[in-house]
N, C-alpha and C positions, 0 to 999 in steps of 0.2 A: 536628819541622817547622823548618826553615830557610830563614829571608832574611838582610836583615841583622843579624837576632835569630836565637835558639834556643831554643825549645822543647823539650823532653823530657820535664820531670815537671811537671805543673799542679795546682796548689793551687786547689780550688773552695770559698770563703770561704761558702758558703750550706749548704741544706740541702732536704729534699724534692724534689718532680717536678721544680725548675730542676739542682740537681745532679746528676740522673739524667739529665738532657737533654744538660747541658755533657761528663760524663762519656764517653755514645754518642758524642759528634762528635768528643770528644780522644783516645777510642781508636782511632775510623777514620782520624783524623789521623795516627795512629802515636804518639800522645802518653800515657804511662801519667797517668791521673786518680789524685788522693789527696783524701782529707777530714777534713774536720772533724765533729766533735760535743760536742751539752752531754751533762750527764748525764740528761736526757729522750729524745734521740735515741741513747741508746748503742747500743741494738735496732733502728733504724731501718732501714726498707726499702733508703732511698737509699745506705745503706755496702755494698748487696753489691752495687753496679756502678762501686765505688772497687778499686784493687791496696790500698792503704792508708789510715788515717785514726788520729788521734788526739785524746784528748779535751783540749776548749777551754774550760771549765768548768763552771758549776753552769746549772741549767733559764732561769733569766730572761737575756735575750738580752744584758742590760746585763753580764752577768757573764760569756760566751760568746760568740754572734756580733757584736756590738759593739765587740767589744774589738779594739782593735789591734794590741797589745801581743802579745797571744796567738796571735793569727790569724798575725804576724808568726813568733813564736816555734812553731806549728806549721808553719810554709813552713819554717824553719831544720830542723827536726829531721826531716821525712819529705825535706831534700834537693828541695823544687821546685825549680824557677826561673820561672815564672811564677806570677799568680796570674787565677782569673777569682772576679769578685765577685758574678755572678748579678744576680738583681734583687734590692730592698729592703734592709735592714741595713746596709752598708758599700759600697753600689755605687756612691750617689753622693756621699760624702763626700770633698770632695777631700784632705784632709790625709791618706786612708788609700791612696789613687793615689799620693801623695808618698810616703809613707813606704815603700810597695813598690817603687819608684825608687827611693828612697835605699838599700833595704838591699840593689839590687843583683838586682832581678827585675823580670821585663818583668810589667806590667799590663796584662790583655787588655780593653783600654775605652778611653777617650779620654784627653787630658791632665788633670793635675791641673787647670789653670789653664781649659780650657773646661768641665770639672764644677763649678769655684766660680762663672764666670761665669754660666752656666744654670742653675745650683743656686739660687742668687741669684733668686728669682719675681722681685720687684722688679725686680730691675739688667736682668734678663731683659726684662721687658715696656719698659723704656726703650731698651736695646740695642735691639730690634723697630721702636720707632719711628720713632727714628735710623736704620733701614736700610730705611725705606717697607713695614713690614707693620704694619697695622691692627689696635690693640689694646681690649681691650674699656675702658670710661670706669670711671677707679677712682681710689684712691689709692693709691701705693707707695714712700710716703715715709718719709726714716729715724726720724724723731718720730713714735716709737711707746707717745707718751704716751695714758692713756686718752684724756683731755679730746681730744686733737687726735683720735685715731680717733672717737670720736663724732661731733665735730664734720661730719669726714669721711664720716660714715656721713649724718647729718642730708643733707649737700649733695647727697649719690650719691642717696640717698632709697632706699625700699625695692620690690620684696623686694631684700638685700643678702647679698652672700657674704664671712665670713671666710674666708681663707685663709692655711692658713702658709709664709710665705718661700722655705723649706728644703724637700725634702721630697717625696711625692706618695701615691699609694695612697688617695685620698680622708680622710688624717689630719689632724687641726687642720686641719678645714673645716665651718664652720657656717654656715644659711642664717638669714637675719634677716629675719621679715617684719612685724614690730611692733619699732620702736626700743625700750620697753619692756625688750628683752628682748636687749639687745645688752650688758650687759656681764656677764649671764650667760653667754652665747654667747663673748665676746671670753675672759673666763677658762677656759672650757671649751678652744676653739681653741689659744689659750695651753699649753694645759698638756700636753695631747696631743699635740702638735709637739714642745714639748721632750722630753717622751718618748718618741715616736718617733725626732725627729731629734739630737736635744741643743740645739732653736736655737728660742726661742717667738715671731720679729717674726712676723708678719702681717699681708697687704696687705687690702683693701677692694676690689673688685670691684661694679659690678652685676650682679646677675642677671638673665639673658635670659630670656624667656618662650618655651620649646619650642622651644630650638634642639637642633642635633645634634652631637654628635660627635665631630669629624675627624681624623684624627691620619694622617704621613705618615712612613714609616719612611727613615731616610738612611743610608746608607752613603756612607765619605769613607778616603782612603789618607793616606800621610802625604807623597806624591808630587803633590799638589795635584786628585784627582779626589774631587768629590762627588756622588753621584748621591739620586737617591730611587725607593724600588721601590714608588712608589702607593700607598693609601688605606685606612685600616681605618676602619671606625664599628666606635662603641663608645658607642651613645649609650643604649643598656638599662643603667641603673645604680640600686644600691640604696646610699645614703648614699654617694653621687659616688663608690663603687667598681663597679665596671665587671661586669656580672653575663655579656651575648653580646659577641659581637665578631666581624664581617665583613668581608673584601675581595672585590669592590668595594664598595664603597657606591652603594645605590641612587640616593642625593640629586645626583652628581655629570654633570656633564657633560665631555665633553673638555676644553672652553674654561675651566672651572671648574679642573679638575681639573690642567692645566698652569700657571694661575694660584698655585693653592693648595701647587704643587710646586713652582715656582718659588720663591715664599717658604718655605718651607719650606726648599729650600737657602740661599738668603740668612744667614737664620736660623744654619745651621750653618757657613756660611762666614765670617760676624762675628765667630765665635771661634776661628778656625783648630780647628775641629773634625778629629776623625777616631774611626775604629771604627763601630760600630751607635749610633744616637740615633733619638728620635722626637721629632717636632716637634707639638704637639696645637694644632688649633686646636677654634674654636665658632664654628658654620655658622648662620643667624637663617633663619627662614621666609622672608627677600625674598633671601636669595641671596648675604649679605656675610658675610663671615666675620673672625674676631679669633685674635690671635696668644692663644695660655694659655700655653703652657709649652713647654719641650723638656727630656727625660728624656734624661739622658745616659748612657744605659746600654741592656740589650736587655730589651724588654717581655715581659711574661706573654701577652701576645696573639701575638705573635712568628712562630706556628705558621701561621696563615691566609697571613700573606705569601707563608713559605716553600713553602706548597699551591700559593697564585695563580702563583706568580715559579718554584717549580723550584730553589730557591736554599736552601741551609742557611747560616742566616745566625749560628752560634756557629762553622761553620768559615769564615764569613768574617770574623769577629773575630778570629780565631787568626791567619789569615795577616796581615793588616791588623799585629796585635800584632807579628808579625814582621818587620814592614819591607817585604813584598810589597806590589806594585800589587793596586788591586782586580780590575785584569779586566775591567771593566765600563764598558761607555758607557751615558747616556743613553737614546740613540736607540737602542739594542736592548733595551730594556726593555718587555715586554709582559704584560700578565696571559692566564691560559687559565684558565676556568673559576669558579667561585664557593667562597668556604669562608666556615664558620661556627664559631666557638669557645664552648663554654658551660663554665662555670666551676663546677665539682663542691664544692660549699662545705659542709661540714660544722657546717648551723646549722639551725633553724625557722621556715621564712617566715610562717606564720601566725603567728608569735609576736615579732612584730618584727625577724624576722633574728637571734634570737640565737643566738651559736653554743653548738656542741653538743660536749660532747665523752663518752671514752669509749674501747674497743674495739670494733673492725672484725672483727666474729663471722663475715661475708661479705661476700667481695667477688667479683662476678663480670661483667667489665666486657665490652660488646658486639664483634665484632669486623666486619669481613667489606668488601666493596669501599669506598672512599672512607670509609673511618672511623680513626681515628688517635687513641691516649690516652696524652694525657703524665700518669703517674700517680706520685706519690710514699707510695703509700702501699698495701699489701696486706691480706688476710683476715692477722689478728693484730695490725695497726699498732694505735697508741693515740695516741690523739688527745687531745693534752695542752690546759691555759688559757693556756701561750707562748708559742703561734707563731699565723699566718695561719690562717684558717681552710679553705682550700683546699687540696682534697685532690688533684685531678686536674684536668685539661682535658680536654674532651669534642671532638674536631673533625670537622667530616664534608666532605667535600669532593664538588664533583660539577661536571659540563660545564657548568650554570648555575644560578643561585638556588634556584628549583625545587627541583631534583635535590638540592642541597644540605639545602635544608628536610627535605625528605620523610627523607632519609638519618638527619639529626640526630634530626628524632622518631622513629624504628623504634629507632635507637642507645639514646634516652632510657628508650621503654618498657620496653626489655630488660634496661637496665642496675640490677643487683641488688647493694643496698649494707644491709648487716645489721648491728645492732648499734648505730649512729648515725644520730642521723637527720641527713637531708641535704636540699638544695635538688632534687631531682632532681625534685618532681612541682612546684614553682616553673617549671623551666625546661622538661621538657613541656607545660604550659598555657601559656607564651607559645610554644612551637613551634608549638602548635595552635590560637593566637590569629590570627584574620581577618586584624587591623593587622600584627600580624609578618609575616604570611604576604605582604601585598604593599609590605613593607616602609617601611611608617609607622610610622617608629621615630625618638623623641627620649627627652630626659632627664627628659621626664615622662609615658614610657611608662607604669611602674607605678604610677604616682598617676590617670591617668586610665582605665588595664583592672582597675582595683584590683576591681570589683568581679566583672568577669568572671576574674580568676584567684582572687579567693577562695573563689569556687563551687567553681573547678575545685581547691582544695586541701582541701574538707572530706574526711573520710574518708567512702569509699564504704560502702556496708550490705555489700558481699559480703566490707569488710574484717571486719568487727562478725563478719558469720556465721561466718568463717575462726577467729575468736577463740573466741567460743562452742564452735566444733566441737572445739578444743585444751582448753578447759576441762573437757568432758565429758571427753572423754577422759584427762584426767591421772588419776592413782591418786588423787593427793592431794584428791579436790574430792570436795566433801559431798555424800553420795548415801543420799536415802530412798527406798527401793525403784526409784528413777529415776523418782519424780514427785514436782509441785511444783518443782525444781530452779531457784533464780533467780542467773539470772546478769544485771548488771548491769557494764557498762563506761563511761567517759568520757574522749573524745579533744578535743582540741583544739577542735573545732568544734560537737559534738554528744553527746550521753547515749544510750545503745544498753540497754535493757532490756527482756529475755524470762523468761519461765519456760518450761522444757522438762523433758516428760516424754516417756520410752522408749513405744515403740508397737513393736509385733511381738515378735517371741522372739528376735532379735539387739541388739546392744551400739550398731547403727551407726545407727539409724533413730527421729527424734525427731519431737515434736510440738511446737512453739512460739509463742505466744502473747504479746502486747505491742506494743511496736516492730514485728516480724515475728509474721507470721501462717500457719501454713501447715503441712504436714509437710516435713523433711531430712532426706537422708541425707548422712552423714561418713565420710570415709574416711582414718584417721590414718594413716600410716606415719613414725613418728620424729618429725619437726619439719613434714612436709612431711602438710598438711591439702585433701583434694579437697570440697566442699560441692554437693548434689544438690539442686534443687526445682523442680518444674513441670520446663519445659522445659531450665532452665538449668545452668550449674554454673559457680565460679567455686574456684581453688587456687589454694595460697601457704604458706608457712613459718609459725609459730607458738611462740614460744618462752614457756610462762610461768612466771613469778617471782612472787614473794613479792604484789608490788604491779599484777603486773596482766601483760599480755600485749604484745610483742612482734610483729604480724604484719609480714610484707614482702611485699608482693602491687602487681603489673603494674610493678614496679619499683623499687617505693619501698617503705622500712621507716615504718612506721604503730606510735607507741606508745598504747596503752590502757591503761589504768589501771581497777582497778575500782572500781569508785561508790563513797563513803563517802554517807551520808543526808543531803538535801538540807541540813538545817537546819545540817548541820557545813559545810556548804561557802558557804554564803553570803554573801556577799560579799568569794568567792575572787575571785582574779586570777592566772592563770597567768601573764598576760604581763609586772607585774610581782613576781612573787615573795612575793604578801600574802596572807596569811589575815585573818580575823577582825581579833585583838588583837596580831596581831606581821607582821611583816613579814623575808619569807624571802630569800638569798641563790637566785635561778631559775639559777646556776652557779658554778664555783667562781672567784675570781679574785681581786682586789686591790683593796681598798678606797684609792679617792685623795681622795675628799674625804668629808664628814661634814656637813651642810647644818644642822642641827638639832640640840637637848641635851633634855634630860630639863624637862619644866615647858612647852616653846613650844607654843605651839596653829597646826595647821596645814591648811591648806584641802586637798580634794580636789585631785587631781595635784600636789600642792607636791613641789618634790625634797628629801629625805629623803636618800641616799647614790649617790655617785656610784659605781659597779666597773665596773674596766678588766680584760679578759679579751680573752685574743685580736689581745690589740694595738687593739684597740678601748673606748669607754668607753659607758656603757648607764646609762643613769636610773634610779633606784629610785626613785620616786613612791608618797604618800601614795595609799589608793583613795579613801580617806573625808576627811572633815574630824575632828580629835579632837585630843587633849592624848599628846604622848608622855608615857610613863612613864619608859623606859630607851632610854639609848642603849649597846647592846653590843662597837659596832664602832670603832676611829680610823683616820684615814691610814695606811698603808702594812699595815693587818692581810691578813692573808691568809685568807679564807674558803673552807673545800666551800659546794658546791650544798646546798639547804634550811635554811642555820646561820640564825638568829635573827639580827637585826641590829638594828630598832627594835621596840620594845612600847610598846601603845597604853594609856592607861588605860580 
């Protein structure tokens, strides 16, 4: 591709479904893609839609995609000349724009010097000001002393939002709603910012009560044209990451919506911006709305735009990158139709979202009119404690809302993910949620359907039957004459216990008693289980293991376990990670902090160890009140899923 730059070989500085997206649009551009990898992605899906790649170091990003140095020294040695930085990792860190300037390669993204400035939360929200857009009442001052941040918190008053400076993806963000509890919050925020970003200030924000959303996508040349291609919400979020995502938004009106675009460019023209950015604001129930942020880089949402608009918007980074005019006016900018994005996250929503990892035993993802999946990851990927937890993007597209909904959920039901568990029956039960469905959607969507998608996430009985039917069925499973037979399983939400005995002179036809009443018939064929009773029947897949059973049924992978006896389990806690007298690692990942020593006596919920997994950090809480005995764990150890961490005496 040629303007007043050249493109030819492009270094994609990421990894996953962004690198397979930038890769399609640099091939049809005529541009060979190359990549990178750590030693966790060496097998990865996204290197077989590179010509080339090489490895950038060991599994922790700090050591790999963070690096500059390397990332640098991979563009030298595959010969790029440019580089795209995708989202997260190194996209908007401006000294890594610089240094790919310096070494003599065009960067497909904006300048250094508007990614430091918008990088900057702070310098940002003042800049907004100074240009007449309305920012939400905080503080974002360089005295980023505790004492001063408190103080500042007292004045803002609560509920209150940390935030970190640097940064976005919902990391080093904490919500305060008892000052209490703010400088636990302030060091947590802290510390996960610099780990994420390398930078731990922190602004003070209030927090709004059920506002939405808004975020407005801009493109800008380097020839003085800025435009914006309209509106996504994104206001369905779990831990202020961003779970749907829509254009249009329902909330908006014309008058609203030329308002909110107009600032919006503002925004991007206060820094002689240019390339793809999104400008985010927060929309309040009476109609005003507040400057948050601008991401100076191309979003994970990305996809719905280019649905509504007709526009691929990584080849219009490329040309952009090149010196070309955008092409584009204003006033020819129109949307046609409705899109919706769901984010395939590879975690447990009943279980506080934590992620999940593993092998992808199946994958088998929906297809057919108005549906589209940016997916980084195949039947065989393995899903590491490294990286993001998202695995794909789900989009469905249609002539309006409606059409769009309806689309999303047949796509959701059908989609079959094995091996991991995943958010997929999360994002079904808000597709088939009333409120979503006429789109009463804010940022405290899942806090107030909380209890209506919980429902909708217990494991159904025809998953239980499906298990049971695999159970019988294995060679391995205790069989007295085929009566008596107790099979007992426990999921997430419920305990599933039958006994079954054989009725007739065939293998497939049972009697069952408990939980379930009635006679079954089963139909095994390999992993794949059909269940027969009264009028019904319900199939699905079945895999079991040592500890319990595997189903995947209407779309979603379902684990079971089988029961140990009540009295052993008592006062377990799946969610976080405790038995009885010790308290377990619920996955594997990196111990950053250690709350506690051997002798303290601690209250129900007290934090015990902090572990970061997935780029994310997750509580390990006391269940009980008691006296530790042992602490097993320090700063920076590295743990599997179930290892011992604290003993109770």
């Amino acid at each position: 591709m040629i303007g007043r730059r050249r493109i030819t070989r492009l270094l994609i500085a990421n990894r996953g479904e962004i690198a397979v997206r930038i890769a399609r649009s640099a091939r049809e551009a005529g541009i060979v893609p190359l990549g990178v990898y750590s030693d966790a992605d060496a097998r990865a899906y996204f290197l077989d839609f590179v010509d080339d790649a090489v490895r950038i170091g060991e599994a922790p990003a700090i050591e790999s995609y963070l690096s500059i140095e390397r990332i640098l020294g991979a563009a030298r040695e595959l010969r790029a000349d440019a580089v795209h930085p995708g989202y997260g990792f190194l996209s908007e860190r401006a000294p890594f724009a610089q240094a790919v300037e310096d070494d003599g390669l065009v960067f497909v993204g904006p300048p250094a010097a508007a990614i430091a400035a918008m990088g900057d939360k702070a310098g940002a929200k003042r800049r907004a000001r100074e240009h007449g857009i309305p920012v939400v009442p905080g503080y974002d001052g360089e005295d980023q002393s505790n004492e001063r941040l408190l103080a500042e918190g007292r004045a803002i008053g609560t509920p209150l939002l940390i935030k970190a400076v640097a940064g976005g993806g919902g990391r080093g963000m904490r919500v305060v709603t008892d000052l209490a509890e703010f400088d636990e919050a302030l060091e947590a925020a802290r510390r996960e910012a610099l780990g994420a970003f390398g930078d731990s200030a922190v602004l003070l924000e209030r927090y709004l009560d059920r506002p939405r959303h808004i975020e407005f996508q801009i493109l800008a040349d380097e020839l003085g044209t800025t435009i914006h291609l309209g509106e996504r919400e994104c206001s369905i979020q779990r831990r202020h990451q961003k779970v749907l995502e829509e254009a249009p938004s329902t909330a908006l009106t014309p008058e609203l919506r030329e308002r909110m675009g107009a600032a919006a460019v503002r925004a991007a023209r206060s820094v002689d911006y240019f390339n793809a950015g999104t400008v985010e604001f927060l929309l309040d129930q009476g109609g005003s709305f507040y400057f948050l942020e601008m991401n100076a880089r191309l979003q994970v949402e990305h996809p719905v735009t280019e649905c509504v608009h007709g526009i691929d918007l990584v080849r219009k980074q490329l040309e952009v990158a090149c010196g070309m005019p955008l092409g584009l006016a204003q006033e020819s900018i129109a949307t046609r139709g409705w899109a919706i994005e769901a984010r395939i996250n590879a975690e447990d929503p009943a279980n506080g979202y934590l992620p999940a990892t593993g092998t992808i035993a199946g994958w088998k993802p929906p297809s057919g009119p108005g549906i589209r999946l940016d997916s980084g990851v195949a039947a065989g990927s393995e899903v590491s404690i490294y990286y993001d937890s998202m695995l794909a993007k789900l989009i469905a597209f249609g002539d309006d809302r409606a059409a769009a909904v309806e689309r999303l959920t047949a796509a959701l039901d059908s989609f079959v993910i094995e091996g991991v568990l995943t958010n997929v029956p999360l994002l079904l039960a808000i597709a088939r949620d009333d409120a979503f469905r006429v789109g009463d959607t804010t940022t405290s969507f899942l806090v107030e359907r909380a209890e209506f998608l919980n429902a909708s996430l217990a494991e159904p009985s025809d998953a239980f039957l499906i298990a049971v039917g695999a159970v019988l069925a294995d060679p391995r499973s205790w069989r007295v004459a085929g009566v008596g037979i107790p099979v007992e399983l426990s999921g997430r939400s419920r305990r599933f216990s039958v006994v079954a005995s054989r009725i007739g002179g065939g293998d497939d036809s049972w009697r069952l008693s408990g939980d379930f009443e009635g006679d079954v018939r089963f139909e095994s064929n390999a992993e794949r289980v059909v269940v027969h009773y009264g009028e019904s029947r319900a199939s699905g897949r079945a895999v079991v293991a040592t500890d319990g059973v595997v189903v995947t049924y209407e779309g979603a992978s379902v684990r079971l376990h089988f029961a140990v006896p009540p009295a052993l389990t008592a006062g377990a806690s799946a969610a976080h990670g405790k038995t009885q007298g010790a308290v377990t690692s619920p996955m594997p990942g990196k111990i950053v902090k250690v709350a506690v020593k051997a002798g303290d006596a601690v209250a129900e919920r007290e934090l015990l160890v902090v572990l970061e997994a997935m780029k994310m950090e997750h509580r390990i809480e006391a269940l009980r009140s008691g006296v530790v005995k042992t602490v097993l764990v320090a700063p920076g150890a590295l743990v599997v899923g179930g290892a011992t961490l604290v003993e109770f005496e």
